[in-house]
C-alpha positions in Angstrom: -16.2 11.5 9.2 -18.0 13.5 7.3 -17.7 16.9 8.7 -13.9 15.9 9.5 -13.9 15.9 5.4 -15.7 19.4 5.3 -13.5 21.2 7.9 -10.2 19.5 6.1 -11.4 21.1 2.8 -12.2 23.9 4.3 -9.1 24.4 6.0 -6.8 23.6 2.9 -9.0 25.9 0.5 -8.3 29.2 3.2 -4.9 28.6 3.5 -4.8 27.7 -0.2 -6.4 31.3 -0.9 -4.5 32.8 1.3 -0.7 31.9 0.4 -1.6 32.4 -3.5 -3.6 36.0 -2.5 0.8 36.7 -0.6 1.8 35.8 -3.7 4.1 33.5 -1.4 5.4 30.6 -3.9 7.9 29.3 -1.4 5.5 29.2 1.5 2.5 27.5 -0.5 4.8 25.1 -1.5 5.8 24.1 1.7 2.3 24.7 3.1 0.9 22.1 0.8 4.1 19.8 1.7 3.1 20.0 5.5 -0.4 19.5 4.9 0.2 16.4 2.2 2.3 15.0 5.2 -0.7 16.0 7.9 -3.2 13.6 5.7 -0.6 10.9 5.2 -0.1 10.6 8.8 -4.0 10.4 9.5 -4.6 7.9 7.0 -2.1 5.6 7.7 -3.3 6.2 11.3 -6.7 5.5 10.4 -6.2 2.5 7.9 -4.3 0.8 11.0 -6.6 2.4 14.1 -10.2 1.4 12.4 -9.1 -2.2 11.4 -7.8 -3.3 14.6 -11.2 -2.0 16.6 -13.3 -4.0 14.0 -10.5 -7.1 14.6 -10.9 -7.4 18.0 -14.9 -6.5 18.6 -14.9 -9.3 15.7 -12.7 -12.3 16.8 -13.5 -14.4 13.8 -12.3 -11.4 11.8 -9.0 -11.1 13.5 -8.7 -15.0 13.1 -9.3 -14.8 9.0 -7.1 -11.4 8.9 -4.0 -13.2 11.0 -4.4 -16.2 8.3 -4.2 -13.7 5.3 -1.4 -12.2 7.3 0.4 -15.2 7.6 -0.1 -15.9 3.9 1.7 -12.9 2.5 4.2 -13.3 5.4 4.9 -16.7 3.6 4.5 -15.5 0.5 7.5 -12.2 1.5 9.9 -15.2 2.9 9.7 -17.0 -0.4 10.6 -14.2 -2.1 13.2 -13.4 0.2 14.8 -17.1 -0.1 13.8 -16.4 -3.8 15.8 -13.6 -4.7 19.3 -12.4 -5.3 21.4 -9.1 -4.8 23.1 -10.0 -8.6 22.3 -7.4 -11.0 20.8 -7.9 -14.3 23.4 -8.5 -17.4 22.6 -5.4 -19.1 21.8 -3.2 -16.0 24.1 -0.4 -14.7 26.1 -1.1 -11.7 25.4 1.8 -9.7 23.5 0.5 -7.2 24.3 -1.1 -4.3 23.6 -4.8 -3.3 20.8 -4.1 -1.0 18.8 -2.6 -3.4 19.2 -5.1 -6.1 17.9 -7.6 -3.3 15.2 -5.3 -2.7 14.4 -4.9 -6.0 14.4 -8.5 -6.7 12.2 -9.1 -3.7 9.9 -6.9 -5.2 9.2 -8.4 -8.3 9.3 -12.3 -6.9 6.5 -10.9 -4.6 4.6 -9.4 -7.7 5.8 -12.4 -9.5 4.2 -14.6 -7.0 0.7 -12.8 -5.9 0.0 -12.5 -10.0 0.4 -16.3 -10.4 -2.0 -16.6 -7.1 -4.5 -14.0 -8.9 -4.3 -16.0 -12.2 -4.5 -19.3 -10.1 -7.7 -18.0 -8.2 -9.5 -16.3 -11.6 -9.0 -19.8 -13.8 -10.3 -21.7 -10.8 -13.0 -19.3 -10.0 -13.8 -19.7 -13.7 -13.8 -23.5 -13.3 -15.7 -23.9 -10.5 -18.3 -21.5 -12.1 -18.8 -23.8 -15.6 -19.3 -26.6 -13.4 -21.8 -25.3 -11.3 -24.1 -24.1 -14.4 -23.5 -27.3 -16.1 
């Protein structure tokens, strides 16, 4: 991984150099677009490649992982059920009703995984007083 970092930097540096030595605005530009695009695509084929070789050389991992899955997975259909495509009162009507009810699902999810954070800090909190006491 590491020299797949050095020859990435290396790579983007030369043809960093080389577009600004062309004085070629348009085509560094869409260099850097392509190449922004490039590293997207390999992380978000690494962050899903590398997890599911550890899941399944691990199956008590995959177990614990499919339970968190099916956690948020609840907690996305309560939201769901939870929102509605009405805007806001004092909110411009310029959007269409799919996005309100995506914006609505949004913040129920937030909504929701906050009150679970808070829920889990004030608990963790509790159970640590009682255990030094």
């Amino acid at each position: 991984m590491k020299y797949i970092t050095i020859i990435f930097s290396i790579v983007s540096l030369a043809l960093f150099v080389l577009l600004a030595a062309l004085d070629a605005q348009g085509a560094m530009v869409a260099y850097q677009l392509a190449w922004t695009y490039l590293l997207l695509g390999a992380a978000a084929v690494s962050a899903a490649v590398f997890p599911l070789i550890h899941f399944f050389r691990n199956p008590p991992a995959l177990k614990k992982a499919m339970a968190y899955a099916g956690a948020l997975s609840a907690v996305c259909i309560i939201a769901v059920l939870w929102s509605s495509a009405e805007p806001a009162a004092d909110a411009a009507r310029e959007a269409s009703a799919a996005a309100w009810q995506w914006a609505d699902i949004c913040i129920a999810v937030t909504c929701i995984l906050f009150a679970a954070a808070t829920a889990a800090v004030v608990a963790g909190s509790i159970l640590h007083i009682k255990r030094n006491n």
